[in-house]
Jmol script that loads the backbone (N, CA, C; Angstrom):
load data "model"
ATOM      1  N   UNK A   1     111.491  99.942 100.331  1.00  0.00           N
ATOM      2  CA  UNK A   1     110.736 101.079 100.798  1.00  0.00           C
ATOM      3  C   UNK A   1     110.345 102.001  99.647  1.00  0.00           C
ATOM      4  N   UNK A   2     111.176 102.075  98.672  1.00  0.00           N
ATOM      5  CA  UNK A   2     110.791 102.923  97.675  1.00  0.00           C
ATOM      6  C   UNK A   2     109.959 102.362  96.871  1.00  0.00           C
ATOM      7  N   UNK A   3     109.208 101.208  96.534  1.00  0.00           N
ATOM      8  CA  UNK A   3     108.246 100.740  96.657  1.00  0.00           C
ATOM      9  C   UNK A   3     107.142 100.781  96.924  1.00  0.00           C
ATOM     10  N   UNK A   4     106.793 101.219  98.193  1.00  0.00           N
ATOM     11  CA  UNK A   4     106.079 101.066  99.050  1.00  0.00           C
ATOM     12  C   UNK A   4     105.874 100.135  99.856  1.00  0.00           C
ATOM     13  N   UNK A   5     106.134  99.063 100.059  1.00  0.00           N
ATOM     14  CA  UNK A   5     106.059  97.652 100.313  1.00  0.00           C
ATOM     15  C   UNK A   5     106.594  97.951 101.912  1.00  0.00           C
ATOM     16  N   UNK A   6     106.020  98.487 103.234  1.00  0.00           N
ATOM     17  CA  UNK A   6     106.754  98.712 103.665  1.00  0.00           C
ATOM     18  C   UNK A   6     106.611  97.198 104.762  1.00  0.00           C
ATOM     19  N   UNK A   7     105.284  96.268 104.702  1.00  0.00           N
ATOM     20  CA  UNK A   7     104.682  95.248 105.395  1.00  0.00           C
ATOM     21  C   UNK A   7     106.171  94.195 104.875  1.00  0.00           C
ATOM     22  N   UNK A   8     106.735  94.120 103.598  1.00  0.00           N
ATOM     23  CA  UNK A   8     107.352  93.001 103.537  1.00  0.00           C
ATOM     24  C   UNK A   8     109.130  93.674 103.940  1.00  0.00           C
ATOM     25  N   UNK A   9     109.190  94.888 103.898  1.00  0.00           N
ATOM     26  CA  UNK A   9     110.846  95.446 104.352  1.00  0.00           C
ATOM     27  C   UNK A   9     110.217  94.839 106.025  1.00  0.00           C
ATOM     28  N   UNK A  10     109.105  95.048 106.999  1.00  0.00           N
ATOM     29  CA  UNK A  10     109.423  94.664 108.068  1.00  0.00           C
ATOM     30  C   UNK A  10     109.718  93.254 108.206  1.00  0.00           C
ATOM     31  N   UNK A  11     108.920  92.498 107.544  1.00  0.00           N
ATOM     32  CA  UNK A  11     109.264  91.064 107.352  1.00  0.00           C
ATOM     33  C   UNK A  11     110.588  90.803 107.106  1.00  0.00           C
ATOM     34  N   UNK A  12     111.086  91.515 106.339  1.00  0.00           N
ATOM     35  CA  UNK A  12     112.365  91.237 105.741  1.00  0.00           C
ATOM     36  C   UNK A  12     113.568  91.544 106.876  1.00  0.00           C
ATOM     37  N   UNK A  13     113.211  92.502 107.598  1.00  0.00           N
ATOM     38  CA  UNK A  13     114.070  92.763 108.424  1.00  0.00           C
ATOM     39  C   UNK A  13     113.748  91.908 109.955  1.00  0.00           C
ATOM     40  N   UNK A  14     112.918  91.441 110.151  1.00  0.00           N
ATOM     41  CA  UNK A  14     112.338  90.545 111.099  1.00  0.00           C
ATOM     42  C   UNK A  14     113.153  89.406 110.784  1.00  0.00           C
ATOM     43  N   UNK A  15     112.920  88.743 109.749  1.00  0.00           N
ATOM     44  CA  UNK A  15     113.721  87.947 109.063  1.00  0.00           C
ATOM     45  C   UNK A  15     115.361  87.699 109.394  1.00  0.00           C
ATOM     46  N   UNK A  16     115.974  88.255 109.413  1.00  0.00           N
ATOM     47  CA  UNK A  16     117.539  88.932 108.714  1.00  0.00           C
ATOM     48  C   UNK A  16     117.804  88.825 110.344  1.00  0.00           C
ATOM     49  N   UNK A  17     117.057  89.742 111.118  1.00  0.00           N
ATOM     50  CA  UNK A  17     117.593  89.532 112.532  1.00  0.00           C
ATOM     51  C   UNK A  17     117.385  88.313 113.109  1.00  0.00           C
ATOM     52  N   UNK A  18     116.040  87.694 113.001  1.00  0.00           N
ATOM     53  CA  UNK A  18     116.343  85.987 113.307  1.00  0.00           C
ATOM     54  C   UNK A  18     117.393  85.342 112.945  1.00  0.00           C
ATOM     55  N   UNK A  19     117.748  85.049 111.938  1.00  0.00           N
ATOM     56  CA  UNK A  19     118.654  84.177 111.154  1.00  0.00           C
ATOM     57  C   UNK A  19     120.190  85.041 111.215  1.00  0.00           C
ATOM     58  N   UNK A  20     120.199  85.763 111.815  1.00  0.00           N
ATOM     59  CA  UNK A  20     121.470  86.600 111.793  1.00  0.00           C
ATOM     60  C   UNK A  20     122.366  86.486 110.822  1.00  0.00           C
ATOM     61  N   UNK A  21     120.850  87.462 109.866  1.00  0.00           N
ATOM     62  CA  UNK A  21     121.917  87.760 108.314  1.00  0.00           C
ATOM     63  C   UNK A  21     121.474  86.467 107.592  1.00  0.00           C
ATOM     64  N   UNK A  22     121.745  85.893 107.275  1.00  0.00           N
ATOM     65  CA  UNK A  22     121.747  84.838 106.475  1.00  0.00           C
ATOM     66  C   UNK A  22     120.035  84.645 105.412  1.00  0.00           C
ATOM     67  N   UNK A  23     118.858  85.600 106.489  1.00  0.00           N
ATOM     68  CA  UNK A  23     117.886  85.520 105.487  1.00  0.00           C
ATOM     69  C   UNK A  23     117.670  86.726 104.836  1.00  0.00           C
ATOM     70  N   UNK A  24     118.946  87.771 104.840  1.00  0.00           N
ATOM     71  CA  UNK A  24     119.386  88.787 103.833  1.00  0.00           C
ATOM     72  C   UNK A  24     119.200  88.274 102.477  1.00  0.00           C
ATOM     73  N   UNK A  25     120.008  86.730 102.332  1.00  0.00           N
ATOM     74  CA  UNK A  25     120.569  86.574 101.201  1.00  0.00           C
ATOM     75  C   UNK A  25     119.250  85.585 100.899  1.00  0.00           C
ATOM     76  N   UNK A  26     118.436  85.280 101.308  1.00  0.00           N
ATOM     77  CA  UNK A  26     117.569  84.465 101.147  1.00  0.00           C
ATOM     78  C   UNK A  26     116.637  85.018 100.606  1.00  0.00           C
ATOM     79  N   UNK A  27     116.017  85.946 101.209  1.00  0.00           N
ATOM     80  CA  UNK A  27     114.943  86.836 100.943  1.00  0.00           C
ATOM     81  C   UNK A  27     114.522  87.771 100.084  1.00  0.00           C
ATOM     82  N   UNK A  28     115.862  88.398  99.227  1.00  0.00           N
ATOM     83  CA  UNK A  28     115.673  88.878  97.466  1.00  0.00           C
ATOM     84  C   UNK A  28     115.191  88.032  96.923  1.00  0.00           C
ATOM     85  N   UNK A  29     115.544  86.918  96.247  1.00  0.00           N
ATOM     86  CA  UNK A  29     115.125  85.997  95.393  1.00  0.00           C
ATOM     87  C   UNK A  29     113.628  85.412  95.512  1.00  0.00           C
ATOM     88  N   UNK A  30     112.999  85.438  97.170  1.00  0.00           N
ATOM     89  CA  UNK A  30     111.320  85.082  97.551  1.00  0.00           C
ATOM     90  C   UNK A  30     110.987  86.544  96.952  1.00  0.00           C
ATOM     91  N   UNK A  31     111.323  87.146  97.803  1.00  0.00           N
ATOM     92  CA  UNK A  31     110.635  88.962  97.027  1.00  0.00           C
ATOM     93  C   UNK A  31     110.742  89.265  95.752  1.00  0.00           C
ATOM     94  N   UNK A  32     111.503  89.256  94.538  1.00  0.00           N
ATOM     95  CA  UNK A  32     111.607  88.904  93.749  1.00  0.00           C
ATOM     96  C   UNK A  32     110.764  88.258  92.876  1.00  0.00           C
ATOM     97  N   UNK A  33     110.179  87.028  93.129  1.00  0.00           N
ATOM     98  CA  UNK A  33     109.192  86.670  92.826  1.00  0.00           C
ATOM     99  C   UNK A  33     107.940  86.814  93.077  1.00  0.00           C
ATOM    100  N   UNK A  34     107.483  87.404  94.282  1.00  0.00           N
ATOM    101  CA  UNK A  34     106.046  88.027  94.556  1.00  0.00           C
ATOM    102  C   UNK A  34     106.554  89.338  94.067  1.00  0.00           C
ATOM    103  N   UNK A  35     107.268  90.342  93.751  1.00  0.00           N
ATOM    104  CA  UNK A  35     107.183  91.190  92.890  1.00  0.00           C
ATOM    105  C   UNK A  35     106.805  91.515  91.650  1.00  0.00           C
ATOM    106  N   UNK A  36     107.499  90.338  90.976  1.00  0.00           N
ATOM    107  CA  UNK A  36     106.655  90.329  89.458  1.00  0.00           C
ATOM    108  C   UNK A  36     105.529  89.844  89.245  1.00  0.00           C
ATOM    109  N   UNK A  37     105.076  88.869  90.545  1.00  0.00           N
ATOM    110  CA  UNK A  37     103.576  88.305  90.016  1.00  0.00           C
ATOM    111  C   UNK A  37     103.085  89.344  90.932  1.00  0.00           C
ATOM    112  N   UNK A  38     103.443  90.595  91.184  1.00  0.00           N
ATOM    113  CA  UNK A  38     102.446  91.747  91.801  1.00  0.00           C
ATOM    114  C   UNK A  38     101.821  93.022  90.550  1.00  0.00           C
ATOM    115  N   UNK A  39     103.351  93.202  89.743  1.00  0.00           N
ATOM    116  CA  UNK A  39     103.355  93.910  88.755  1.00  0.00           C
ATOM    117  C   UNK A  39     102.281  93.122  87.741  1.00  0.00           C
ATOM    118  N   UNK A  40     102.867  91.961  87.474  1.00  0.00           N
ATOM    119  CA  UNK A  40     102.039  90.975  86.751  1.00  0.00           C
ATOM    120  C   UNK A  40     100.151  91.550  86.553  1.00  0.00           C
ATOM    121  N   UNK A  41     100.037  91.268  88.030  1.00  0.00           N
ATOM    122  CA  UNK A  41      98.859  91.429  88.690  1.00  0.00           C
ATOM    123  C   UNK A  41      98.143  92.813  88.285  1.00  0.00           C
ATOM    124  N   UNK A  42      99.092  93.804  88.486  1.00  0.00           N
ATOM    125  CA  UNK A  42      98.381  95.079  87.570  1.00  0.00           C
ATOM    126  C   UNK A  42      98.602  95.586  86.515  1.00  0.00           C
ATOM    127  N   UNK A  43      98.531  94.657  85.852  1.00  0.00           N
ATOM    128  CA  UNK A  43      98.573  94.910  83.934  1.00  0.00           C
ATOM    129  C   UNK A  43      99.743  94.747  83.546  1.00  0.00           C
ATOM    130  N   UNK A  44     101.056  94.462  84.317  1.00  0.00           N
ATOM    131  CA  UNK A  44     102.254  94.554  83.192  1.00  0.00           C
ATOM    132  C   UNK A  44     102.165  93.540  82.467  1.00  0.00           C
ATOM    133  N   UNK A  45     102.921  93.565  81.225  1.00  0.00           N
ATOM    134  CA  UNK A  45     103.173  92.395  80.497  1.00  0.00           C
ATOM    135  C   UNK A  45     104.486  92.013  79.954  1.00  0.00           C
ATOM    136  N   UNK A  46     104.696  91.113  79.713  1.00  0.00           N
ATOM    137  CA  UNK A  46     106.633  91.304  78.944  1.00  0.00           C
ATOM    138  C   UNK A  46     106.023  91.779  77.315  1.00  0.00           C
ATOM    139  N   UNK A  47     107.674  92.508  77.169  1.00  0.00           N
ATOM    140  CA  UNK A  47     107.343  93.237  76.638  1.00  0.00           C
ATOM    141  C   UNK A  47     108.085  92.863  74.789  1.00  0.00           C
ATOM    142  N   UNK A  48     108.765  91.452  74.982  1.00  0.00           N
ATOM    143  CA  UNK A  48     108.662  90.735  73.954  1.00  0.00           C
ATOM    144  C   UNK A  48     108.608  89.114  74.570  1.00  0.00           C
ATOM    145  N   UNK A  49     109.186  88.582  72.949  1.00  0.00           N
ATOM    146  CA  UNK A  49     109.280  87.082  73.304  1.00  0.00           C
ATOM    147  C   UNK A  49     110.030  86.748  74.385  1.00  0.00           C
ATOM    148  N   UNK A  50     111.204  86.983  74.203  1.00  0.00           N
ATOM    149  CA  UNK A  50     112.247  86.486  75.386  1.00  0.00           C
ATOM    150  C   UNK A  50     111.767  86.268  76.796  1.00  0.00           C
ATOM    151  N   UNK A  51     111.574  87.871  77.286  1.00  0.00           N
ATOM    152  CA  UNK A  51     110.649  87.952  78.024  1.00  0.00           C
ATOM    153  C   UNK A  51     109.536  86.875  79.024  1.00  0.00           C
ATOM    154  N   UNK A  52     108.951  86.915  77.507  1.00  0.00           N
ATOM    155  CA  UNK A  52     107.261  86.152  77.663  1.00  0.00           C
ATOM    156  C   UNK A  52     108.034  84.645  78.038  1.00  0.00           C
ATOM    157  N   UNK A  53     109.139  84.146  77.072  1.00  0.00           N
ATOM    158  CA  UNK A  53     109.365  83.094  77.331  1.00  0.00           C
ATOM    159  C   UNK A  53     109.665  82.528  78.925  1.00  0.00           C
ATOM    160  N   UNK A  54     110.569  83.352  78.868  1.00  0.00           N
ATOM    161  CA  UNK A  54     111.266  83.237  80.069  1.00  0.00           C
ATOM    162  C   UNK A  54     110.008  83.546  81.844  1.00  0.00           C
ATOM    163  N   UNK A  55     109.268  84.047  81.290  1.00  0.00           N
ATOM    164  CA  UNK A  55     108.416  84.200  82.371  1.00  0.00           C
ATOM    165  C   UNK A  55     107.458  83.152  82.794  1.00  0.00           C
ATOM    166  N   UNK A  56     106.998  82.088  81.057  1.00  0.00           N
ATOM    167  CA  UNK A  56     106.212  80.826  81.220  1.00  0.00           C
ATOM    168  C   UNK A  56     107.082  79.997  81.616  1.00  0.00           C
ATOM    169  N   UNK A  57     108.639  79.754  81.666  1.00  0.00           N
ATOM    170  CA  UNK A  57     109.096  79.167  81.979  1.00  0.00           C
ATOM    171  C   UNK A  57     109.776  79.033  83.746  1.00  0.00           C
ATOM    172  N   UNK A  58     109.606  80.090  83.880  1.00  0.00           N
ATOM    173  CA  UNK A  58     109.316  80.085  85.812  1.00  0.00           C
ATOM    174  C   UNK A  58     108.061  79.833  86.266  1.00  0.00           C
ATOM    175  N   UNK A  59     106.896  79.696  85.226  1.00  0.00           N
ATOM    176  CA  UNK A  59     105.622  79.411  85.993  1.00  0.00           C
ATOM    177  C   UNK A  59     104.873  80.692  86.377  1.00  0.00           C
ATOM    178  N   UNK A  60     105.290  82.446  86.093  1.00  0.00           N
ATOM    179  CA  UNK A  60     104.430  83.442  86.029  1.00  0.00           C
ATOM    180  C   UNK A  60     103.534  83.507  85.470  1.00  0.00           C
ATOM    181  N   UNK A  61     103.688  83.391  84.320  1.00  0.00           N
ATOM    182  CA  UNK A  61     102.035  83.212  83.261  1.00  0.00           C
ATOM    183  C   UNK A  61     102.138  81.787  82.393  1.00  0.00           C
ATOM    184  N   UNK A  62     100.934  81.661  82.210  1.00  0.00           N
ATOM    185  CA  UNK A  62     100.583  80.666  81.544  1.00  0.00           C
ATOM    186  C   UNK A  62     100.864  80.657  79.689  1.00  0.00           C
TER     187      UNK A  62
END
end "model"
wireframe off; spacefill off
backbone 0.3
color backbone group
């Protein structure tokens, strides 16, 4: 919520009550990743190598 994101906290909590709980623990790690390719998306960049590496190596940037 502090975010703003408030379309994917309902999802998330839509979620969590289906699966009773269990897509709590599921659902950081998906969000997580549409997070950074959101930031991604509006100009961030890493901000060294490591970083950079580690980000071509999940498949965020090319």
């Amino acid at each position: 919520l502090i975010r703003g994101h408030f379309s994917w906290f309902l999802l998330y909590l839509i979620v969590s009550v289906c699966t009773l709980g269990i897509g709590a623990i599921i659902m950081p790690f998906i969000y997580n990743g549409i997070y950074i390719k959101h930031l991604l998306n509006k100009g961030y960049k890493a901000n060294d190598n490591v970083a950079k590496n580690i980000l071509q190596s999940k498949g965020y940037i090319a």
